[in-house]
Residue, then its C-alpha position, 0 to 999 in steps of 0.5 A: x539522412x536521420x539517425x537509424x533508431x536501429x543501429x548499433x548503440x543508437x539512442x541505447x541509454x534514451x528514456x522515453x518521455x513520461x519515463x524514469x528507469x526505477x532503481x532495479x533498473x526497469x524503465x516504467x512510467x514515472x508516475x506508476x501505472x497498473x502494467x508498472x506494478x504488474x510487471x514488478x510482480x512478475x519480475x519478483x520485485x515484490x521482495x523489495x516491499x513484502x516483508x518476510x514477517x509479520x509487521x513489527x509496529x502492527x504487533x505492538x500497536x495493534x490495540x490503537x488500531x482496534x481500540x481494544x476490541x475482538x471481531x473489528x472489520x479491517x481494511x488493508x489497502x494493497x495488501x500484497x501477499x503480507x503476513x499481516x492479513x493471517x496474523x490479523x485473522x488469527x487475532x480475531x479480527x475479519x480482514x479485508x483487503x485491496x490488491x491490484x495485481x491478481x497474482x499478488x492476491x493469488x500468491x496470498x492465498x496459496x502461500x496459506x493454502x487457503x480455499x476460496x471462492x472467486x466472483x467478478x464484481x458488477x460495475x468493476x471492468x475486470x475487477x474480482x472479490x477472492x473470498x474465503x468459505x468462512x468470510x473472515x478474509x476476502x481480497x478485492x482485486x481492483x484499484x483502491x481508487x474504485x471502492x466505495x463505502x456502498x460497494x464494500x462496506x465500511x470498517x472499524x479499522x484501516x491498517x496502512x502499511x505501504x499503500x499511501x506510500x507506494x501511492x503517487x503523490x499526485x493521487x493523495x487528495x483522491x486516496x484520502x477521500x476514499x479512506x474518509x469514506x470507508x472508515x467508520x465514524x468512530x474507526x481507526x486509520x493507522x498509518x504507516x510512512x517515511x521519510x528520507x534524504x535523497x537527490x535520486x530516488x524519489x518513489x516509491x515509498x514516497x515520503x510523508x511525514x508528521x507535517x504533511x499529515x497536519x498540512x494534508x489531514x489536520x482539518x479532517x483527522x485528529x492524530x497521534x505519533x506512535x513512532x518516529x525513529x530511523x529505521x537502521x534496517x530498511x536503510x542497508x537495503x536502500x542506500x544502493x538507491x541513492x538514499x542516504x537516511x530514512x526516518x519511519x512514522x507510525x500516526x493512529x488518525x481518527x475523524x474529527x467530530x463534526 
């Protein structure tokens, strides 16, 4: 007779195949699917990713994202609830940005009270535009992967702050094409990543470094190291996930000139 799958202690440790339990220790595709991140932000999860400030290295090196100048059009790919969309805002600038998970572009523009206006965008199953009245910030709540330069315009600035990184690594060829098509020809793509140590945990944030930006955008983009240094901080919160060191990078990426 076969095992009951129902019995006490039957198959209670077993994993599905496709399936990893992630470090907070919720099973979920292995490669992250729509209903995974859903369901990290229903169960507050988003803490481990949002910061509680605005980004440090956004601050100090926010003139190499907007090459000096007032008014730019920023994108910010999977912009969660973070700070760095008001701050960006309050500096002169005009955001954009990408959300997946409607709850997170809820909780950003209740956490700064801001009214706004709602629509649902033709040609996106489901998919939403959450705008403020006077237009300096509006949130696309779809997949990065749907948008287009003719849908949505294209920018002067892209500050990636987590978005590649909390990407599958499967998906970077098709994340960079959509990055290449929504910055402007003389925009500025500042990427934020890591790089770490670990034989447990592998994503996210998976690792990309100076040599995968040469490996994977060197014929495309120009770049230039802004940071690269060890991140003592992040470290303390992630070494109950096997991590052992993590290193951070910060590239400002322009496109070559054809």
């Amino acid at each position: 007779m076969a095992d009951d799958p129902h019995a006490a202690g039957a198959h209670a440790d077993a994993i599905p195949r496709g399936k990893i339990r992630n470090h907070f220790g919720v099973i979920e595709n292995k490669h992250m699917q729509a209903e995974d991140w859903e369901r990290r932000w229903e169960l507050g999860q988003d803490k481990s990713w949002q910061m509680p400030v605005v980004h440090p290295l956004l601050q100090k090196h926010i003139k190499e994202l907007t090459q000096g100048h007032n008014n730019r059009r920023i994108l910010v790919p999977l912009c969660g609830r973070s700070l760095d969309v008001n701050w960006l805002v309050e500096c002169g600038h005009r955001v954009v940005g990408v959300e997946l998970v409607e709850d997170g572009v809820l909780q950003l523009f209740g956490q700064h009270r801001w009214e706004y206006e709602v629509e649902e965008v033709r040609g996106l199953q489901g998919g939403k535009r959450y705008r403020r009245p006077d237009g300096k910030v509006e949130v696309w709540n779809t997949s990065f992967f749907n948008l287009t330069k003719d849908m949505i315009g294209v920018f002067d600035g892209i500050w990636d702050r987590g978005a590649l990184a909390a990407s599958n690594p499967k998906d970077r060829e098709k994340y960079f094409r959509v990055i290449l098509n929504l910055l402007d020809d003389a925009g500025s793509y500042m990427l934020d990543s890591f790089g770490y140590t670990s034989e447990k945990f592998h994503g996210p944030p998976f690792v990309f470094s100076t040599e995968d930006i040469e490996k994977t955008l060197g014929a495309t983009f120009t770049y230039k190291k802004l940071e690269d240094f060890p991140n003592k901080k992040m470290l303390k919160k992630v070494l109950s996930w096997g991590i052992t060191d993590i290193q951070e990078f910060l590239h400002i990426l322009k496109k070559r000139k054809t």
